[in-house]
N, C-alpha and C positions, 0 to 999 in steps of 0.2 A: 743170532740168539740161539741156533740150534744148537752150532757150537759152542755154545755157552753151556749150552745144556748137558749137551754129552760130555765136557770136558768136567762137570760138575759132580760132587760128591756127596752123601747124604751126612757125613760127617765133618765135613769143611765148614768153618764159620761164613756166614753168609754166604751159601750155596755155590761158590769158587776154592780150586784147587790152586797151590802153589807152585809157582813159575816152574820151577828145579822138578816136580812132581809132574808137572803137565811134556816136559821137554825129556825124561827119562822114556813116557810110553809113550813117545812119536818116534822114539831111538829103537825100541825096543822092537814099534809094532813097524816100521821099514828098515829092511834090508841093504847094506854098504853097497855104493855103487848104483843104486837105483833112484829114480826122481818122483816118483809118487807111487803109492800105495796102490797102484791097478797095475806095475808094472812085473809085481811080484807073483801074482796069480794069472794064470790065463785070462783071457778076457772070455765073455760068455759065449761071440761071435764065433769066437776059434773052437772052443769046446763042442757048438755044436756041429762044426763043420768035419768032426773027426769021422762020425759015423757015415755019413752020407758023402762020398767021396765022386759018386756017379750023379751029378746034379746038374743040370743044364751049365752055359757059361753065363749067361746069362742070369740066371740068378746068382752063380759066384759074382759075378761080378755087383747086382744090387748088394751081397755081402759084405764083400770090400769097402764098397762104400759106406755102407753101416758102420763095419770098423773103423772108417777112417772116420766117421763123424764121431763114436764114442773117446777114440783116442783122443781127439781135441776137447773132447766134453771131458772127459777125466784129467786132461791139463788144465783146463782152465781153474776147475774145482782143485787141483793141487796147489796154483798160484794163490785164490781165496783161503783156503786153510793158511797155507802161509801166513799170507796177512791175516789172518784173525788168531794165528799165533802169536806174531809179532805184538798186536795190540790188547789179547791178552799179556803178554809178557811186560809192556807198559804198565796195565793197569795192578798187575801185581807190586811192580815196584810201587807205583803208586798209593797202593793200599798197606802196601808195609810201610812206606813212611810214615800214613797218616796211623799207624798200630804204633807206633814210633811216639809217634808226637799225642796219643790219645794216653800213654803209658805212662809217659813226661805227669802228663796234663791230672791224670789217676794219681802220680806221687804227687807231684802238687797238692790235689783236692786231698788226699790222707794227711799233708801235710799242714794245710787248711784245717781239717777237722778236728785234725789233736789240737789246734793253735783255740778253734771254737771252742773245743770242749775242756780247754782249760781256762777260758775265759769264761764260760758258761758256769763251770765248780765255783770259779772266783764269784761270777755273780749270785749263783746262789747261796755262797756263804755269805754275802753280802747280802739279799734279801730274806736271809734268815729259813731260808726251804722251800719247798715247791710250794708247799699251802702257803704262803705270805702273800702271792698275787691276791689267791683266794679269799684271804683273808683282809688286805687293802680293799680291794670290788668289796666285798660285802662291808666292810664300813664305809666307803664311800657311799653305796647304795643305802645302808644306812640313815649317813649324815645326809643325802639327798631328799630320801623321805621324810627326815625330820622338817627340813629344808623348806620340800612340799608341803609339809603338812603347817608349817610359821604360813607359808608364804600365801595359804588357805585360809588361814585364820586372819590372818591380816587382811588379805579382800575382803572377807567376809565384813570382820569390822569395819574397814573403810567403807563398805558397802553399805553397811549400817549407818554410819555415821552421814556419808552423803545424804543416804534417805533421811536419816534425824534432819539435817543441815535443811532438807528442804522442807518439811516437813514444817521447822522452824520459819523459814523464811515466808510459807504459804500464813502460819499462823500472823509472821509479822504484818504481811500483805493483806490481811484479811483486817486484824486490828486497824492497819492504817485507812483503809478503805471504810470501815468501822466509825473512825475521830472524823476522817472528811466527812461522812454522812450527817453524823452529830455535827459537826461545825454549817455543815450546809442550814439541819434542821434550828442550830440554834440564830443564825444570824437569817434564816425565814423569819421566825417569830420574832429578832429586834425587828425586821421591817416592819414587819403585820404591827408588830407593841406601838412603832413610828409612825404606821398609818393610823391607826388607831387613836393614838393621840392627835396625830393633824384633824381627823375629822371630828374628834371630839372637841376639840380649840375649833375647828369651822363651827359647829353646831353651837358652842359656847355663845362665840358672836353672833351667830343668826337668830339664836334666841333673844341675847343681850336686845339685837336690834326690834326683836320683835316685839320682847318688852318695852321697849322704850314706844315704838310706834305703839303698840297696843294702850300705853298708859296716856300718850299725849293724845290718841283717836277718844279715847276714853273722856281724859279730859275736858278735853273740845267739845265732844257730844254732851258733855252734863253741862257744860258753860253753854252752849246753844240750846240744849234742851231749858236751863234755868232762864235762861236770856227770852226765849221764845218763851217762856210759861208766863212770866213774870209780863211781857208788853202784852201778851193776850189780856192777861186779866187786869191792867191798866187800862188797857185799849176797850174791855168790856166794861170796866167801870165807867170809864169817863163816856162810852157809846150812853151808857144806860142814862148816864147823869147828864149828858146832851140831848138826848131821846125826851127825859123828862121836863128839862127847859125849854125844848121845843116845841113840848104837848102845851105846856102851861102857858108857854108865847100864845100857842095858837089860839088857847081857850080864852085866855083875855083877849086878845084882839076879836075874837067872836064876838066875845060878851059885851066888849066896847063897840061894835058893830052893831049889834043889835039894839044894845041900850039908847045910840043915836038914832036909830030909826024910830024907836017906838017913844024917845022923848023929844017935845020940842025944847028949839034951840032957846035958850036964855042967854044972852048978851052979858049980861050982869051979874048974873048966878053961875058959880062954878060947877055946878051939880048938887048931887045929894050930897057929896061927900062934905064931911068938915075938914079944916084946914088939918087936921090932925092926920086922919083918913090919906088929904092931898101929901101930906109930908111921905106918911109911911111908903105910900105909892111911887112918890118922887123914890124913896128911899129904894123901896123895891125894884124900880124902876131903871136905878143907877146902877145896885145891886145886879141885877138882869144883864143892864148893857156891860159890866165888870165879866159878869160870868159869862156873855156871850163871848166877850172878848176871849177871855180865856178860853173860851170854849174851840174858838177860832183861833187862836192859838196852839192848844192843845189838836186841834184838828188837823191845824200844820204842820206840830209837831208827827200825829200820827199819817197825817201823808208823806210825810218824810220817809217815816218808818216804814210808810208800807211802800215808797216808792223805791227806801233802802232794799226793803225783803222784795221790793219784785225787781232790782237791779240783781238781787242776790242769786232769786229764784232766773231770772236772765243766765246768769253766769252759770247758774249749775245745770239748766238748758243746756247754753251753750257749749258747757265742759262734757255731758252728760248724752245731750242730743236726746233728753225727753222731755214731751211739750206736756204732758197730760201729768196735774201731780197726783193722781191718784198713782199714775206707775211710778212718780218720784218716792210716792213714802213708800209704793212698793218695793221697791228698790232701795230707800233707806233701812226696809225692815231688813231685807234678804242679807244686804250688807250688817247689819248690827246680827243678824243671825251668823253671817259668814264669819265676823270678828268671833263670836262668840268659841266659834269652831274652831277658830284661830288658837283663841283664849285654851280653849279644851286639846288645842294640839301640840299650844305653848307647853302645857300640865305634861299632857303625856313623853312632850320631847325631856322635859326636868326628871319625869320619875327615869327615863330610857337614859338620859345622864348617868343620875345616881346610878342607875343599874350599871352602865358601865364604866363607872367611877368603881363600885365594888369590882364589876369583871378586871378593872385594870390593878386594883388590889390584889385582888388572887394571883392574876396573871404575874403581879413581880413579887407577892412571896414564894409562888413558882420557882419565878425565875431565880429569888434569891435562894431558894430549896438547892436548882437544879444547878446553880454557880457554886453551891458547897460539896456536893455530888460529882460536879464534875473536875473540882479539885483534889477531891480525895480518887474520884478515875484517873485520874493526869496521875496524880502521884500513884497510883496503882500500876498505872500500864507503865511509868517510867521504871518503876521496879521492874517489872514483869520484862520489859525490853533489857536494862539493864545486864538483869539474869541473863537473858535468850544470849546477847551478843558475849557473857562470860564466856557461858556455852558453847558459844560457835568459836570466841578464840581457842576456846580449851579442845574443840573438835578440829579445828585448823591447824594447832599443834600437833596431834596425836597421828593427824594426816598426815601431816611433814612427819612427823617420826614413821609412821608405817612406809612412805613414801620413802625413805631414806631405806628401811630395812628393805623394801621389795627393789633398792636400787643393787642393794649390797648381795642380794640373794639374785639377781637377777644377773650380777657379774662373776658370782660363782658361780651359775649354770652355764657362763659364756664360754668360762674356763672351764669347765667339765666339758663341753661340746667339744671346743677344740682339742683337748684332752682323748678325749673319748672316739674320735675320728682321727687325732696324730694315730693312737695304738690298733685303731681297728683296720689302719691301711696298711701300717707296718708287720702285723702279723701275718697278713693276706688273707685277710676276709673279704677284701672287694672283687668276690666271684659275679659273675655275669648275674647270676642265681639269687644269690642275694643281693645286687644291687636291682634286680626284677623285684623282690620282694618289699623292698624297703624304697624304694623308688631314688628319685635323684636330689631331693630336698635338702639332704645331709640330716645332720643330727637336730632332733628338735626334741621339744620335752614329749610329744607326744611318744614319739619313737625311740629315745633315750634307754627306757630297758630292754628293747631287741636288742638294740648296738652293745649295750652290755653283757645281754644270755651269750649274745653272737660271738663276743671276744673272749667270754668264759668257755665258751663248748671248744673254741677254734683253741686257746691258752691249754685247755686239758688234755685235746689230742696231742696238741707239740709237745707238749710235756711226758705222754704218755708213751708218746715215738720215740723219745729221745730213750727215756727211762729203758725202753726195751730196746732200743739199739747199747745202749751200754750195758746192759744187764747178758745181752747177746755177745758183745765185745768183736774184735774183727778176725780172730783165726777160727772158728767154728765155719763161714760161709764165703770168705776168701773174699776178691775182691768184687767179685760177681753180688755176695750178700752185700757188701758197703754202700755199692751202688744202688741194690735196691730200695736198703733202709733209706737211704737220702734222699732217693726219687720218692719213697713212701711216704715223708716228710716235708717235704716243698711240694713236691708236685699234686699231693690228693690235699682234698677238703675233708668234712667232717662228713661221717657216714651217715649222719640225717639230715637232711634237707635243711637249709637256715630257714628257722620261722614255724616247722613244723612243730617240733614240741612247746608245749606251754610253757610259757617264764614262770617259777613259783617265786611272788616276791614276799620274803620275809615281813613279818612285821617285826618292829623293833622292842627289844627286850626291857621288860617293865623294874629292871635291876639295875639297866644301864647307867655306867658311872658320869655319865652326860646329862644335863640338865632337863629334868622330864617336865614333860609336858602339862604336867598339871602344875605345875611349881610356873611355869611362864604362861599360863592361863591365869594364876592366881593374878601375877606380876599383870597383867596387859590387861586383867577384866578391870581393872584399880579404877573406878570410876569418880571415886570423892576425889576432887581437887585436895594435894599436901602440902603442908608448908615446905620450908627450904630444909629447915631439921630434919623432918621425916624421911623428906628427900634426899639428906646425905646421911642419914641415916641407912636407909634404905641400900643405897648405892652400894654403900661398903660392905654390909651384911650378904649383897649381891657380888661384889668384887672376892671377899674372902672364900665365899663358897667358891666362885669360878676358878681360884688358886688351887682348894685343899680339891676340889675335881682332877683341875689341869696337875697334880702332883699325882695324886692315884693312877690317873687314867696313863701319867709316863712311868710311872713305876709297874703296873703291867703290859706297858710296851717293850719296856728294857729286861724284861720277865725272860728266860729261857721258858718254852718247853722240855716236860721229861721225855716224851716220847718220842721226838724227832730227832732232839739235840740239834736241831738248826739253831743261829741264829735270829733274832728276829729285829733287825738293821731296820726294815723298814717301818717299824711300829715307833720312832725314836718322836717323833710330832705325830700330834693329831692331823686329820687333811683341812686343806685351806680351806672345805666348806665348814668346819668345827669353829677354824677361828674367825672368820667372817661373822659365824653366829654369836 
């Protein structure tokens, strides 16, 4: 490396001298006939040995040997030079090949360039100027935020609509939750209306029945009570009129008692009496034994009766188990009080009838009230349903169409991604620097206008290089400039940071010959259901505008500029997010 160094020039490209240059001053600086470059000068040994001539042997001789050790020390460094001649002199040829083959390589790339930049003229007259990229990005950026701004409104409204949708469904759920409650309360009260009558028909009969007992107890007791009145005062007359044929027995037999004590007997004389007196007596007498008989009779007859009333009063003992009747009529009375209460329970169970004979009146013109009410509800809410599910088809509809638009918009943003990442890899934007910034996700909507400022700033430098490498042209800087322009141009990035400056995103222009926004707000707010008329009505008045647009908007694409005189090729269609829309 030393000798590399010394052999080296400050003017030699890449700090090496040429072979034929290096091998002239080795000629130059040794002398013919001699082997190395210390052979030509004394050595230093000898030099000093001139003055001092009177020096021991002894140290001549350590001298000698000094000498002889440098003589070999400067052979040896003769042999090294050598070779590092030699090997410089390889790598000379060697670098002039590759000066050879980089010169080749230099015409080529000149030859390359002019072949670019006559491709590059062509394509610019084919895209109508340098502004036309400019001008494509800004309408596509554009048509994308129109895009965004449909593709906003539409959630929105679908968002709407879903909320309406449930909103609808909560009110359906609720009604229905609503008719089941009524239908619970109305088939409680048929039950309660059907117990109500059962117990009313029980009550019916248990009165019926109690009627009937009540009148047959009734009965009975006035036929026993007439029955009993009736043998008492029988049974008292005939006591009386027995009582008094008894007294009168006894008083004549007295009288005839006495009268034969106190008269004597006459054999022959019948008494005081005359026979008239004897008749009436006999008569009386017969009279007497008639009536006694009867009386005996009749006495029969009321032992009967009374043997009848004490088998009775027996039985009702018996059935009763009370022996004392003074607690039987007490117990007769309590019982004829009891019925009485009965009687008085029967009354109040009849008026508690009627009463709810009238409550069962009210309760079914009620009901028939509430059976008219709830027909004209049924038919109310079958409206009211009716309408909702219009509704929900007409909302189901609009969904499918928003759903269709947000499918159609969503595969032109697929295509702008792809789009928008073929061009942002192809220009070489995919710097370390900006793939740090924008991270490794690719293109997404979030990110979508970096990737666009990023292709516009990186499209105006290339453009910008190019414009001044040809404005500079290639004999002003030889080939040394060409090199640099090129290296200036591929190899640097943009002189601001990707990400640094702010995107300013246009808003879009309220003249634009594109369907504005408030004309498809009109269109999409359209809430009343149309007939089929209206609706192809409609359509065409919507398809002729999109013509007499789509004609303007191509007749200033095919428009020259005055000021550029570019072509403008690329304006020839709208972009596929236009016609998507």
């Amino acid at each position: 490396m030393a000798a590399e160094g010394a052999l080296s020039t400050p003017g030699s490209p890449g700090g090496l001298e040429s072979p034929s240059m290096m091998l002239r001053k080795v000629s130059v600086n040794t002398p013919k006939g001699s082997k190395s470059p210390e052979a030509i000068s004394p050595t230093p040994s000898k030099a000093r040995m001139l003055p001092g001539e009177g020096r021991p042997k002894s140290q001549l001789a350590k001298e000698d040997s000094h000498q002889q050790e440098n003589r070999f020390t400067s052979t040896a460094a003769t042999h090294s030079a050598t070779a590092q001649i030699a090997k410089l002199q390889d790598q000379a040829d060697m670098f002039t090949r590759k000066i050879e083959l980089e010169k080749r390589r230099v015409a080529e790339l000149d030859k390359q360039i002019q072949q670019m930049n006559a491709k590059i003229m062509e394509q610019r007259k084919k895209m109508g100027g340098v502004n036309a990229a400019k001008e494509n990005n800004a309408q596509i950026s554009k048509q994308i935020k129109i895009l965004e701004n449909r593709l906003d409104k539409a959630l929105v409204k679908y968002n709407e609509a879903v909320a309406h949708n449930k909103a609808l469904r909560e009110n359906i759920d609720n009604l229905r939750r609503e008719r089941l409650v009524f239908d619970q309360i109305y088939k409680k009260l048929e039950r309660e209306l059907q117990e109500k009558k059962r117990e009313m028909a029980h009550i019916i009969e248990i009165s019926n029945l109690a009627y009937e007992s009540r009148d047959a107890a009734v009965n009975e007791m006035a036929a026993l009570k007439a029955q009993a009145d009736k043998e008492q005062a029988a049974f008292e007359a005939e006591w009386k009129e027995l009582g008094k044929l008894i007294e009168h027995d006894r008083r004549m037999k007295d009288m005839m008692k006495s009268r034969e004590k106190t008269a004597p007997p006459e054999p022959e004389k019948k008494g005081d009496m005359s026979v008239e007196e004897e008749q009436k007596l006999k008569k009386k007498v017969i009279r007497g034994n008639w009536n006694i008989a009867k009386d005996k009779v009749a006495q029969a007859v009321s032992l009967e009766k009374v043997q009848s009333y004490g088998e009775a009063f027996a039985k009702i003992q018996e059935a009763t188990g009370i022996t004392d009747i003074d607690e039987l009529v007490t117990t007769f009375i309590n019982a004829e009080d009891q019925n009485f209460s009965l009687f008085n329970y029967v009354n109040e169970l009849n008026q508690e009838i009627e009463k709810l004979e009238e409550q069962i009146a009210d309760i079914k013109a009620e009901i028939e009230k509430y059976k008219g009410q709830g027909v004209n509800t049924d038919n109310q809410r079958k409206k009211i349903l009716k309408e909702l599910e219009d509704r929900l088809v007409r909302t189901e509809a609009k969904a499918e169409v928003y759903e269709g638009k947000h499918a159609v918009a969503q595969k032109t943003m697929n295509a702008l991604k792809v789009g928008i990442q073929n061009i942002f890899t192809k220009i070489g934007c995919a710097t370390p620097a900006v793939k740090e910034l924008l991270g490794d996700a690719g293109v997404t909507e979030s990110n979508m206008m970096q990737y666009l400022g990023i292709i516009e700033q990186r499209t105006n430098e290339i453009l910008q290089l190019y414009a001044a490498s040809q404005s500079g042209g290639h004999g002003g800087g030889g080939l040394d400039g060409v090199l640099g322009t090129i290296g200036s141009i591929l190899g640097q990035g943009p002189q601001t940071p990707a990400g640094a400056t702010t995107i300013a995103i246009e808003p879009p222009s309220t003249t634009d010959d594109m369907q504005t926004e408030s004309e498809s707000d009109e269109e999409e707010m359209e809430e009343r259901p149309m007939t089929r008329d209206e609706l192809r009505v409609k359509t065409l008045k919507s398809l002729g505008k999109r013509e007499g647009q789509a004609k303007s908007y191509a007749a200033t694409r095919f428009r020259k500029p005055e000021t550029t005189g570019r072509a403008s090729a690329m304006r020839k269609a709208p972009p596929a997010a236009a016609e998507d829309t």
